[in-house]
Backbone bond lengths (Angstrom), bond angles and torsions (degrees), N, CA, C in turn:
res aa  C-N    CA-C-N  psi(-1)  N-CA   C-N-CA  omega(-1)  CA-C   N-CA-C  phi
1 X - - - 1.470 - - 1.520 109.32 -
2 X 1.307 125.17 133.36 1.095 148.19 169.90 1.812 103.62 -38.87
3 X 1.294 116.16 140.96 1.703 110.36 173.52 1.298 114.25 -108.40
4 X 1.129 108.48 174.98 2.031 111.40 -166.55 1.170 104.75 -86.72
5 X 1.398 109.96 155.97 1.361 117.48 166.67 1.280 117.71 -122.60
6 X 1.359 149.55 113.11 1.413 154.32 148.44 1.766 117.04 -50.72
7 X 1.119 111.00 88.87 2.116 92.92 171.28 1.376 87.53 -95.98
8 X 1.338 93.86 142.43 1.395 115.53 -176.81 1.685 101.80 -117.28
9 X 1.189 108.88 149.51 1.700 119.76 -163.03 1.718 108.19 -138.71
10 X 1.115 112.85 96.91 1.864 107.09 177.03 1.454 100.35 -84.60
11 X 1.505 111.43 137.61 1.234 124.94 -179.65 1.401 125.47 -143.80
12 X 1.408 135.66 144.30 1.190 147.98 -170.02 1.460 116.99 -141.02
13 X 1.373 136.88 50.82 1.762 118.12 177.04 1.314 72.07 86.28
14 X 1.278 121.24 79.03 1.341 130.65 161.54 1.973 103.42 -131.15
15 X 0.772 122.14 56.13 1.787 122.30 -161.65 1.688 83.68 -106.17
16 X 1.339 141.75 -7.62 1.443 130.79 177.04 1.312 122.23 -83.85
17 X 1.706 97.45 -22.62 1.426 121.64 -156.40 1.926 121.40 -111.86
18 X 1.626 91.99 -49.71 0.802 106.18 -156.58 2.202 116.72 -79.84
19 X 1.620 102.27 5.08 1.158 87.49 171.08 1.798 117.02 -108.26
20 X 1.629 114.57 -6.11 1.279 118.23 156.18 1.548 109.86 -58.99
21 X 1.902 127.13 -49.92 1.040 132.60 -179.54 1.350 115.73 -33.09
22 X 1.590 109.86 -62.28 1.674 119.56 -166.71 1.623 89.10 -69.68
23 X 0.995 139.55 -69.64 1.661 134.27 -171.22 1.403 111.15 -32.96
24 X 1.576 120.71 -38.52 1.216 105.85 178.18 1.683 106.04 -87.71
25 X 1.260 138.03 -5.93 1.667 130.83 163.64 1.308 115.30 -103.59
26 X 1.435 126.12 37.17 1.599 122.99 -171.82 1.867 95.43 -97.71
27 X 1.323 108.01 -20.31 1.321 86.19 167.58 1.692 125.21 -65.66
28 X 1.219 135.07 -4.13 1.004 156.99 -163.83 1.711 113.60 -80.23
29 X 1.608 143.84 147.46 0.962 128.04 162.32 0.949 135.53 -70.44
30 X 1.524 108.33 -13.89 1.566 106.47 179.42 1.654 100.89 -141.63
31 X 1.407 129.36 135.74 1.532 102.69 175.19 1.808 85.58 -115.53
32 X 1.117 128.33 131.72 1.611 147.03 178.73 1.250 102.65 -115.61
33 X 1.960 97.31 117.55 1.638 99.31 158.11 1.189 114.60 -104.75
34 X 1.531 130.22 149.08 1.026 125.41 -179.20 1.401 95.63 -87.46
35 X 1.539 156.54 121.96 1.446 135.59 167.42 1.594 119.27 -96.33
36 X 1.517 114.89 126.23 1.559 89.43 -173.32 1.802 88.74 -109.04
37 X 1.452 99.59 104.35 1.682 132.09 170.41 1.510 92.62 18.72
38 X 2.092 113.04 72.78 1.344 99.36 158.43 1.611 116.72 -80.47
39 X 1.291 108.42 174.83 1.457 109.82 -171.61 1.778 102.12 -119.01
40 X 1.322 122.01 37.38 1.290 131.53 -161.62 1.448 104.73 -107.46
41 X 1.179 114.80 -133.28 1.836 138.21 124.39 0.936 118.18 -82.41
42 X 1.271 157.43 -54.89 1.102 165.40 -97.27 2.068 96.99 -70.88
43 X 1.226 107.45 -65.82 1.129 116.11 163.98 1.842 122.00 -28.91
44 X 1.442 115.16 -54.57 1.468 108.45 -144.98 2.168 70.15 -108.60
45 X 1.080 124.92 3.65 1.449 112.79 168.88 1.756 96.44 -82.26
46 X 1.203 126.18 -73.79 1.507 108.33 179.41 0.847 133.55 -66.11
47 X 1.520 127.36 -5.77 1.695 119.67 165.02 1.603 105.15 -58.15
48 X 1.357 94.47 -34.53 1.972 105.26 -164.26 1.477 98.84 -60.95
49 X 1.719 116.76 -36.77 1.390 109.46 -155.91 1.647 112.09 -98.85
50 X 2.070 99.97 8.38 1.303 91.69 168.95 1.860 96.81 130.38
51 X 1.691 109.33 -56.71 1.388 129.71 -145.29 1.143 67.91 -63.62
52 X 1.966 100.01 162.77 1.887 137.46 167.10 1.353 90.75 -98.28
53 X 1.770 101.91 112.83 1.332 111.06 164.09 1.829 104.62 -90.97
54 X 1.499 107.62 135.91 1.804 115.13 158.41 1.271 115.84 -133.38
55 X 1.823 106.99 115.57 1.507 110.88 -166.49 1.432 101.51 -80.01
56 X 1.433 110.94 138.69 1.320 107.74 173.65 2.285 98.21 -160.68
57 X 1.353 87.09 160.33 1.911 98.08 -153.28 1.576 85.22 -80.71
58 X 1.736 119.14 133.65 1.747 108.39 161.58 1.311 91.11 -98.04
59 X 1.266 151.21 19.74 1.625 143.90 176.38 1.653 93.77 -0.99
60 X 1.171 102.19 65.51 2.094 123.63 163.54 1.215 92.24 60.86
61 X 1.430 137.27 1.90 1.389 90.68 170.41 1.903 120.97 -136.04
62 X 1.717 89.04 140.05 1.329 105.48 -166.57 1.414 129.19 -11.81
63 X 1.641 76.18 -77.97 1.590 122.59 -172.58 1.208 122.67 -27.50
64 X 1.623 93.88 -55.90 1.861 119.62 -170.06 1.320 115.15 -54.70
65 X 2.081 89.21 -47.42 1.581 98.33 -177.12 1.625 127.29 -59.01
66 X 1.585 101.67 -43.25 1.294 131.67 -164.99 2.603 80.79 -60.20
67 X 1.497 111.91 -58.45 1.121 87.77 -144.70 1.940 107.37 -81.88
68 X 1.462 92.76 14.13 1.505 110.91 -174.87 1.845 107.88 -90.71
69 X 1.448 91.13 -5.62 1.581 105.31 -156.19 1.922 92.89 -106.07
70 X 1.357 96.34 -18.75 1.461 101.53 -165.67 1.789 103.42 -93.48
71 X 1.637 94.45 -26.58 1.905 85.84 -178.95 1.448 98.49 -87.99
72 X 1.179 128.60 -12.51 1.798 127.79 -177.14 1.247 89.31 -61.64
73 X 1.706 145.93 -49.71 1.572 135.49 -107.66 1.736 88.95 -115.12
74 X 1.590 102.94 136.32 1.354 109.87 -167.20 1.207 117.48 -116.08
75 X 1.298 117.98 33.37 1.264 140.80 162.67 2.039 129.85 -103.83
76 X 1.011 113.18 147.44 1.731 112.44 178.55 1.767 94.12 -66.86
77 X 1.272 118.66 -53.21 1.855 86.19 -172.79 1.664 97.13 -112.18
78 X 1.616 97.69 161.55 1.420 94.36 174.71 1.930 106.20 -114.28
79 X 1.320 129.86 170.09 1.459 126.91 148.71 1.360 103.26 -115.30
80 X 1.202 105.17 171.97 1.406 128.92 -174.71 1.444 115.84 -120.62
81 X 1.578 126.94 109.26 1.446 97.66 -160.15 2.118 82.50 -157.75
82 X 1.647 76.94 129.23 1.773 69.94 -163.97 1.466 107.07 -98.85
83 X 1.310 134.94 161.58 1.266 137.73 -176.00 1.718 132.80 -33.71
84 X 1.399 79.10 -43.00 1.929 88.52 173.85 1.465 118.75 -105.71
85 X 1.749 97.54 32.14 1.467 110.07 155.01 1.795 131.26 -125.99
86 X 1.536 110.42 -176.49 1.617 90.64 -161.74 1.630 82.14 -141.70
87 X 0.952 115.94 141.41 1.927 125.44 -178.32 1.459 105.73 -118.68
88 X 1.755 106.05 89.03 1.568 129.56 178.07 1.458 117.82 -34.93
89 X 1.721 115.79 133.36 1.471 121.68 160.77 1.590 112.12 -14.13
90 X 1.824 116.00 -55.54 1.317 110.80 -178.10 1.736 122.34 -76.78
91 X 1.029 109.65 4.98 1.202 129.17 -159.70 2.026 99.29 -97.90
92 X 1.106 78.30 -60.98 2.149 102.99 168.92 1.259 91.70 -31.85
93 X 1.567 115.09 -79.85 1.382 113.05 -129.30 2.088 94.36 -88.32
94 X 1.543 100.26 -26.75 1.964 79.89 176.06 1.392 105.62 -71.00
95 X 1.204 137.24 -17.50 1.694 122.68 166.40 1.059 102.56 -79.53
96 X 1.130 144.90 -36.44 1.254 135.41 166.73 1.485 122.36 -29.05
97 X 1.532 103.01 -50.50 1.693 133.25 -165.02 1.635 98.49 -65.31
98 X 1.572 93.82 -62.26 1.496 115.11 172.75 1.755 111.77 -17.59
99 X 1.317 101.08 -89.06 1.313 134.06 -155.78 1.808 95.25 -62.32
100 X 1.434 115.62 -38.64 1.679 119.27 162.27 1.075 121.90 -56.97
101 X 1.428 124.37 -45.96 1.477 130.16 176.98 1.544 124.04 -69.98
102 X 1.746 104.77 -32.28 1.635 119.07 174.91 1.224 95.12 84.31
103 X 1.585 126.74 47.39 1.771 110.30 179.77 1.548 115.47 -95.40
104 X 1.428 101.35 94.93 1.567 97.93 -162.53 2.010 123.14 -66.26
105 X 1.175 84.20 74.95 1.432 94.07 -161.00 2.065 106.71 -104.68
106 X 1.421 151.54 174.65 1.101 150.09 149.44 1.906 99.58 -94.26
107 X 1.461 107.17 137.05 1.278 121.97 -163.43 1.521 102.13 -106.21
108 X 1.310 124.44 139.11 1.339 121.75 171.87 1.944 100.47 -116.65
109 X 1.308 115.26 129.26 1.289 114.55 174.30 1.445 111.49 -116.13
110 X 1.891 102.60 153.80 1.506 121.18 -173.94 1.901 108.06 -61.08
111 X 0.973 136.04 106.36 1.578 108.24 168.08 1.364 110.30 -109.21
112 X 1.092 127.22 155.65 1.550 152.15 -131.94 1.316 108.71 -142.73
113 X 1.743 142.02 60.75 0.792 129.24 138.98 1.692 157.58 -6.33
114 X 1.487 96.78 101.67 1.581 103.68 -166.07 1.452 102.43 -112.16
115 X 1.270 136.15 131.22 1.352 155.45 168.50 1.356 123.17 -98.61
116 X 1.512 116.29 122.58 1.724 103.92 175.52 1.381 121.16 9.80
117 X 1.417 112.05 39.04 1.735 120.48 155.23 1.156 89.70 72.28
118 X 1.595 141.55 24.73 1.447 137.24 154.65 1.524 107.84 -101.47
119 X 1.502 114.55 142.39 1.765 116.74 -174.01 1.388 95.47 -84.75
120 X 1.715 120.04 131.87 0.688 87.83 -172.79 2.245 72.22 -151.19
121 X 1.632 97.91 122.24 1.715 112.51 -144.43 1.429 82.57 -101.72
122 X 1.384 159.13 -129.26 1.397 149.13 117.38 1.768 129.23 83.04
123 X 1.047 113.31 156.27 1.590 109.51 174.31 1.196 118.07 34.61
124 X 1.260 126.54 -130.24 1.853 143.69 -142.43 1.870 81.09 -72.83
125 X 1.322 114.98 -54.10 1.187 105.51 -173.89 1.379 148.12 -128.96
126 X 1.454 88.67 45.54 1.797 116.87 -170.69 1.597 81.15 -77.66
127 X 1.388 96.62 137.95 1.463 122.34 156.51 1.469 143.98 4.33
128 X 0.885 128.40 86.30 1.904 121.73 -151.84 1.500 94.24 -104.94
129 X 1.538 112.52 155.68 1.738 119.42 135.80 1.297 111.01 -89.79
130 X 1.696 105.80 147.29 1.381 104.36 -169.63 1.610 88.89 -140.82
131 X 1.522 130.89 127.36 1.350 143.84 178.64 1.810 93.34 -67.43
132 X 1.724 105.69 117.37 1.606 102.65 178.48 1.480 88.27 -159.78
133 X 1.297 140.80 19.49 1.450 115.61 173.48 1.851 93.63 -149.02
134 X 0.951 90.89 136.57 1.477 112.66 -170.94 1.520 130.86 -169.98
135 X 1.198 122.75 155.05 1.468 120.15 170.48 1.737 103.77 -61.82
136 X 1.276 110.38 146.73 1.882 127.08 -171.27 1.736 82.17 -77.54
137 X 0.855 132.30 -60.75 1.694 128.46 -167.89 1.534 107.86 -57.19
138 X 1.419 121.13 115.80 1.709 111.36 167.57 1.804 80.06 102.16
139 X 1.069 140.75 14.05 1.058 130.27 164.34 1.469 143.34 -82.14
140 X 1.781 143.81 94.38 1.329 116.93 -139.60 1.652 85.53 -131.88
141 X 1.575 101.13 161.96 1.542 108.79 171.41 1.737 101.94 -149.10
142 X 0.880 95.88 156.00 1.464 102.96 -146.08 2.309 96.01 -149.11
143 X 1.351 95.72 141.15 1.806 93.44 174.80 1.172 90.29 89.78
144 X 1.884 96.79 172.54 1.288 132.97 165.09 1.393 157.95 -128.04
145 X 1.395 101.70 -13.93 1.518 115.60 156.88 1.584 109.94 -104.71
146 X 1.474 110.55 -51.86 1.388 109.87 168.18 1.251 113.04 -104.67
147 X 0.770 126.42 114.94 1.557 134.62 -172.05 1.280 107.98 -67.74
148 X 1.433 126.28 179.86 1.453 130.82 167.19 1.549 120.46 -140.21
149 X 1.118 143.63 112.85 1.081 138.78 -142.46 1.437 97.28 -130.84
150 X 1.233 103.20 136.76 1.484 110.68 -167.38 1.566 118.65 -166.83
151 X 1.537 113.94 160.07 1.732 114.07 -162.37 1.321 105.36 -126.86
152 X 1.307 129.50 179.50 1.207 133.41 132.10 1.548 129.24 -87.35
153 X 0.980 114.51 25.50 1.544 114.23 167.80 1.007 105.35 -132.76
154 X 1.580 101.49 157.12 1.685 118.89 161.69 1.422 129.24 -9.85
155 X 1.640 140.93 113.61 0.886 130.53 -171.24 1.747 103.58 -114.22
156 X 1.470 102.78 143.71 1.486 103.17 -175.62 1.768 85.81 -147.78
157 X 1.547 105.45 173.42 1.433 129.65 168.90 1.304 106.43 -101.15
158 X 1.552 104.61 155.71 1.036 112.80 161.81 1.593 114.86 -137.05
159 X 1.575 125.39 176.67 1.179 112.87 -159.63 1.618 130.51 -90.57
160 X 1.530 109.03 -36.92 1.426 110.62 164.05 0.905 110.60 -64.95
161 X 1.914 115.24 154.74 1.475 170.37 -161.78 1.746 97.67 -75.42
162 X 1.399 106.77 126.27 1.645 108.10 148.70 2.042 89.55 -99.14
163 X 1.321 101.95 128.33 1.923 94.51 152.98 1.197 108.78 -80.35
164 X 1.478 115.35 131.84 1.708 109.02 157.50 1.293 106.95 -121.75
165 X 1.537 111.80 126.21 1.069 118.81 141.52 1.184 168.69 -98.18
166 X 1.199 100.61 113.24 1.667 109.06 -142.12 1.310 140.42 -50.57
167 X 1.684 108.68 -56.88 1.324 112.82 158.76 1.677 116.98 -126.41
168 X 1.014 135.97 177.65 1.141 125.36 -177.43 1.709 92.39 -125.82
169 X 0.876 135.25 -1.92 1.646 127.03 -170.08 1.674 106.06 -161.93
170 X 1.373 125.67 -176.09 1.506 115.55 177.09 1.531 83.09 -116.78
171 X 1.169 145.29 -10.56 1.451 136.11 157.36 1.829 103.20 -54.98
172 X 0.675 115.34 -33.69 1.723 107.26 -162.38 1.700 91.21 -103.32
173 X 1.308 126.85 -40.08 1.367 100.97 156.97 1.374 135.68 -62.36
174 X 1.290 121.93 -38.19 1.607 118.34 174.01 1.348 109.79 -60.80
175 X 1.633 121.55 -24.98 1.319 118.67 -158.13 2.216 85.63 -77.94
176 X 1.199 91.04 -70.91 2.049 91.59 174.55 1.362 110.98 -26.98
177 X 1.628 124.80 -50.57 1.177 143.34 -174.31 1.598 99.75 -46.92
178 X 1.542 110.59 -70.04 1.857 110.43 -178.50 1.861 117.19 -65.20
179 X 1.515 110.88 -28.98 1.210 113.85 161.08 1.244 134.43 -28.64
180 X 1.610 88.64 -71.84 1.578 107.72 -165.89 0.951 96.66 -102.60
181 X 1.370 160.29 39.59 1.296 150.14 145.54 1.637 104.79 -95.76
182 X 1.574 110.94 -40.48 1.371 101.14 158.13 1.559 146.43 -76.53
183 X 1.115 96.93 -18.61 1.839 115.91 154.97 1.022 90.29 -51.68
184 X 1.363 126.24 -105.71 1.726 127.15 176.29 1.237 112.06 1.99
185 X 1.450 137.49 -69.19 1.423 129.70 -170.78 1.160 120.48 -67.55
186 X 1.530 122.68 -15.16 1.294 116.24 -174.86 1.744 94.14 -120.79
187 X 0.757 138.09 34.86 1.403 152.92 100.97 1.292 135.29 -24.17
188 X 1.460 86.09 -61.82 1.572 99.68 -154.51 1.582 91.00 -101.99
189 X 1.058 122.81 -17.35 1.800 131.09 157.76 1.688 111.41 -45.92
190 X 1.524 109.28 -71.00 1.532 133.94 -171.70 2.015 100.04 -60.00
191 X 1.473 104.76 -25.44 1.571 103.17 -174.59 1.370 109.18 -86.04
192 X 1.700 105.05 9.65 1.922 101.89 -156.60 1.350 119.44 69.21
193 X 1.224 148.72 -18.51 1.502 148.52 -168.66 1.502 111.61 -44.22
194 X 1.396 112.96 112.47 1.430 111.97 174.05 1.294 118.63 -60.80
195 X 1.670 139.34 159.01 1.563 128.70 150.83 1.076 100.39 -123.20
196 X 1.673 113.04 138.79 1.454 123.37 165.22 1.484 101.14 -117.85
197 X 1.589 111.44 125.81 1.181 124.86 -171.61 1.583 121.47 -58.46
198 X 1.480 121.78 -23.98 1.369 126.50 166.43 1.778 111.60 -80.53
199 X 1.258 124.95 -45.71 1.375 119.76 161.14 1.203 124.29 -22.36
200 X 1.895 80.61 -98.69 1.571 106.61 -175.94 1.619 115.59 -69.03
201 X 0.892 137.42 1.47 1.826 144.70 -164.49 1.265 107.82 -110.20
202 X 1.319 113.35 -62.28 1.308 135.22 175.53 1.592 143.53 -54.84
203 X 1.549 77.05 -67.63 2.116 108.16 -170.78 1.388 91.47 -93.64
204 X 1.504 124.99 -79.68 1.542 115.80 -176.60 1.428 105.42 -20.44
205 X 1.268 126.67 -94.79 1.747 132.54 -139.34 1.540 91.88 -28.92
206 X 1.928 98.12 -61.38 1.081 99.85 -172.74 1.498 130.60 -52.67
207 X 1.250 136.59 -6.13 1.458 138.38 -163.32 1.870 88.13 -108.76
208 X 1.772 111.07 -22.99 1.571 87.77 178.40 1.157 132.11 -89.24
209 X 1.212 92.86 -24.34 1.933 103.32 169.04 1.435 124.62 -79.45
210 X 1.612 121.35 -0.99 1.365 129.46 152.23 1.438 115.24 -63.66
211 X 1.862 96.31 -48.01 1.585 103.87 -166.63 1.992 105.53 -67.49
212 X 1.286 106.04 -44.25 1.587 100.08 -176.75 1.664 110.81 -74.50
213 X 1.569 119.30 -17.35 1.503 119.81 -171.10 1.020 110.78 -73.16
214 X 1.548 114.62 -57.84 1.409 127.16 -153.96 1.847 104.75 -102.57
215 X 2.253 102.40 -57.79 1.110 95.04 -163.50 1.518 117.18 -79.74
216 X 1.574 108.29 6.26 1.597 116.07 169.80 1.084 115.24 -121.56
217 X 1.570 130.95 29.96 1.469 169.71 -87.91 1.887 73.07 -80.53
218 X 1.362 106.10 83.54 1.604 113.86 139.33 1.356 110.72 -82.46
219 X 0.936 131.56 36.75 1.544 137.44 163.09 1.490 102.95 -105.36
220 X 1.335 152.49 14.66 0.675 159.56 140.80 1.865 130.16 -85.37
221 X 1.679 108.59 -8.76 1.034 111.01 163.38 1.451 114.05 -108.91
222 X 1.614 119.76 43.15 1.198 132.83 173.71 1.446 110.65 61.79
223 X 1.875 81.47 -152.43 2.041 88.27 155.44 1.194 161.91 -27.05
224 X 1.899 89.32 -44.15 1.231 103.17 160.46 1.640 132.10 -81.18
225 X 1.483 110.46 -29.33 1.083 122.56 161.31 1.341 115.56 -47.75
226 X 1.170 127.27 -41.64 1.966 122.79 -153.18 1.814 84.01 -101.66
227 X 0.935 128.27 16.19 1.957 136.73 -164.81 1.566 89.31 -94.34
228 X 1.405 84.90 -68.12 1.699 119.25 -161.81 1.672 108.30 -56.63
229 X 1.698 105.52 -64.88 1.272 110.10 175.63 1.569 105.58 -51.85
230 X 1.115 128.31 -65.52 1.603 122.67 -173.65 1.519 100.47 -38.94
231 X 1.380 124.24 -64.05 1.555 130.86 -168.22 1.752 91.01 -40.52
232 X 0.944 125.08 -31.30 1.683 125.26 -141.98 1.710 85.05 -92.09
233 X 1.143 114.63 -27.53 1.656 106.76 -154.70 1.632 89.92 -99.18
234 X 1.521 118.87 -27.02 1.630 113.44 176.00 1.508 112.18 -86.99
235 X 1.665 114.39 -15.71 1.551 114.57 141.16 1.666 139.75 -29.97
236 X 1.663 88.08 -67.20 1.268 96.37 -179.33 1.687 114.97 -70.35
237 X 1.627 110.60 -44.62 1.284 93.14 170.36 1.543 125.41 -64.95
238 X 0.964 150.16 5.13 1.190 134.66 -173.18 1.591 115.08 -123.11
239 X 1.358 97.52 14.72 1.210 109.19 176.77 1.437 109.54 -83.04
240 X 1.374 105.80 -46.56 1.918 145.95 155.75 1.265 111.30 -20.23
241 X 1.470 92.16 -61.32 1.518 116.72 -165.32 1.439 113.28 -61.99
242 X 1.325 117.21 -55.97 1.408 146.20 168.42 1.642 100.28 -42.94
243 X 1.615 116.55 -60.75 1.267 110.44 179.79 1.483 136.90 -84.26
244 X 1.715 89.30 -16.03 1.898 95.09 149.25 1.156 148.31 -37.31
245 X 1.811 95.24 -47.98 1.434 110.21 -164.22 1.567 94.20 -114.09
246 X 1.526 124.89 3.72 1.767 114.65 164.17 1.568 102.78 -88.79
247 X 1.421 116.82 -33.93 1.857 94.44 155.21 1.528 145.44 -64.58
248 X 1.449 82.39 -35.85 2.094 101.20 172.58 1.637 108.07 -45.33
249 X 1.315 99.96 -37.09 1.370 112.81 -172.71 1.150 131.88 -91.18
250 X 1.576 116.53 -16.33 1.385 132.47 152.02 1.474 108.49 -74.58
251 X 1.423 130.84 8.64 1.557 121.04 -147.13 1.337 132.68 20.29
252 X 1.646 114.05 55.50 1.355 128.91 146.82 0.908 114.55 -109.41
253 X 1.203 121.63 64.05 1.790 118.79 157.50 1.761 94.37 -160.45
């Protein structure tokens, strides 16, 4: 017999997103949102489309949600598939294959970065594997802005596409942009992480927007590329920045 699948979906004021989302995991046995108390639709859109909504608070952090999301899910494997993404026809049917065959393996999938409806192949957001399909048992997540998700079994790729799409506006990116750059700093506060203002202020930004411009030659997705990479290098600094002045102010620095 074929085994279950749980995709699991974290959501917030996701009513833009979230009913293409469930359409692309309805092949699935269970589609689970985690909701953290949006005040949108978001809610009464996936009850409509079927999915088990369970409201529960991520007060920022990932991790908690992701492993609060994992004892809700009532299936042997779970995926991971976040709102402003889409899990491809080819994508369906090798979990499909998966879950028929019983290959108790941890899955790494292709995702496919989409930008304000510009292609954009290269740099900040050329193409990643991202660990999201796996058996629920042996399952760990770990961090807080970026989480880390991880198994005890064997990890391999497979070949279909998650699309993600990333932002829909440069309002909703700058807004992620001031977010998570401060998650990040108080992160990297709580981890002890020193900042030295010529290093990390300075030299970093600069060493990241070489690495996504040139050595992940987003210079090849034009305009948008040299947008992105710059965004990436006023990323990194201000992540710095943020955690500069939350030590200055503890008087550690």
């Amino acid at each position: 017999m074929m085994s279950s699948i749980s995709v699991i979906i974290l959501a917030k004021n996701e009513e833009q997103h979230i009913k293409d989302c469930i359409e692309s995991a309805q092949f699935a046995d269970e589609v689970l949102i985690i909701d953290d108390y949006s005040m949108d639709k978001t809610v009464e859109i996936a009850e409509s489309m079927g999915a088990r909504v369970v409201s529960h608070a991520m007060d920022g952090d990932w991790s908690q949600q992701r492993r609060f999301a994992i004892n809700m899910a009532m299936s042997e494997w779970i995926f991971f598939l976040d709102a402003d993404e889409r899990i491809s026809i080819e994508l369906q049917r090798e979990i499909q294959d998966v879950l028929d065959k019983n290959e108790i393996k941890a899955y790494r999938i292709k995702r496919s970065n989409v930008f304000h409806h510009n292609k954009v192949t290269h740099g900040v957001l050329r193409p990643d594997y991202v660990l999201r399909f796996m058996p629920k048992e042996g399952c760990h997540i770990e961090g807080l802005v970026h989480e880390t998700i991880s198994s005890i079994y064997p990890e391999t790729n497979l070949q279909g596409y998650i699309y993600h799409y990333t932002y829909d506006n440069w309002h909703q990116y700058f807004n992620k942009f001031n977010n998570y750059t401060t998650l990040a700093a108080k992160k990297y506060k709580e981890d002890g992480k020193s900042c030295s203002f010529i290093k990390d202020i300075i030299i970093r930004p600069s060493w990241a927007f070489f690495k996504v411009y040139i050595l992940d030659k987003g210079f090849l997705d034009g305009k948008m590329g040299f947008i992105l990479s710059i965004n990436h290098y006023f990323y990194t600094m201000t992540k710095y920045v943020k955690l500069y002045y939350l030590l200055k102010s503890n008087g550690r620095l």
